[in-house]
N, C-alpha and C positions, 0 to 999 in steps of 0.2 A: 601095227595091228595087234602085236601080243599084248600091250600095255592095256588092252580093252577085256582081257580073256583075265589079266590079274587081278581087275577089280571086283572089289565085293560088294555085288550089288544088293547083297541082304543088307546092308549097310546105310547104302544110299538112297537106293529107290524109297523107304520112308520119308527121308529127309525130303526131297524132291516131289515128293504126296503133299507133305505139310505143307511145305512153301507155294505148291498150284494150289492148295485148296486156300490157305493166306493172302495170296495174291488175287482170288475171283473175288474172296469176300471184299476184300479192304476196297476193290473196284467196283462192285455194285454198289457198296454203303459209300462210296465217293460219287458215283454215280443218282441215288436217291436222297442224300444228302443236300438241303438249300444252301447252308454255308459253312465255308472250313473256314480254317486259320490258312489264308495265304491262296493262290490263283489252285483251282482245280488243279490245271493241267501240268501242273509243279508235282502235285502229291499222286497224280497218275505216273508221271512218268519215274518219281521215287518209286513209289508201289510196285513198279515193272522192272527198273532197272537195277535196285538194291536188294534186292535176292529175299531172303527172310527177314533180314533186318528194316525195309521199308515199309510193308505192311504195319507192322508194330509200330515204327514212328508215327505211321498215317494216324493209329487208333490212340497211341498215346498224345499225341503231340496236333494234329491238322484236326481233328471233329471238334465243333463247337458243344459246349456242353449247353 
C-alpha cells in the first residue's frame, strides 16, 4: 500500500487524460467510420488494449483515406 502513497501522480494522471480521451476518440471515429483497413473489431480491440500507442495506429494506419 505504501508503493501507491510514492507515486507522482502529477505525473501521471495527464498521461492517463490523454490516453481516455485518445481511446473515446479513435472509438467513436471507428465507430462512425464505413470502412477501415482490416475487420473493425481488430482496431477496437487494438484501440482498448494497446494503451496510447493503439489509438495512433488506428488513425495512422486502420481509417481509409
Amino acid at each position: 500500500m505504501s508503493n501507491l502513497a510514492e507515486i507522482n501522480w502529477a505525473l501521471i494522471a495527464p498521461l492517463l487524460i490523454v490516453e481516455l480521451i485518445l481511446m473515446v476518440i479513435a472509438l467513436i471515429d471507428l465507430i462512425r467510420i464505413d470502412e477501415t483497413n482490416g475487420p473493425k473489431w481488430v482496431w477496437a480491440i487494438v484501440c482498448i488494449f494497446i494503451s496510447i500507442l493503439g489509438p495512433v495506429l488506428y488513425f495512422i494506419f486502420g481509417r481509409r483515406q
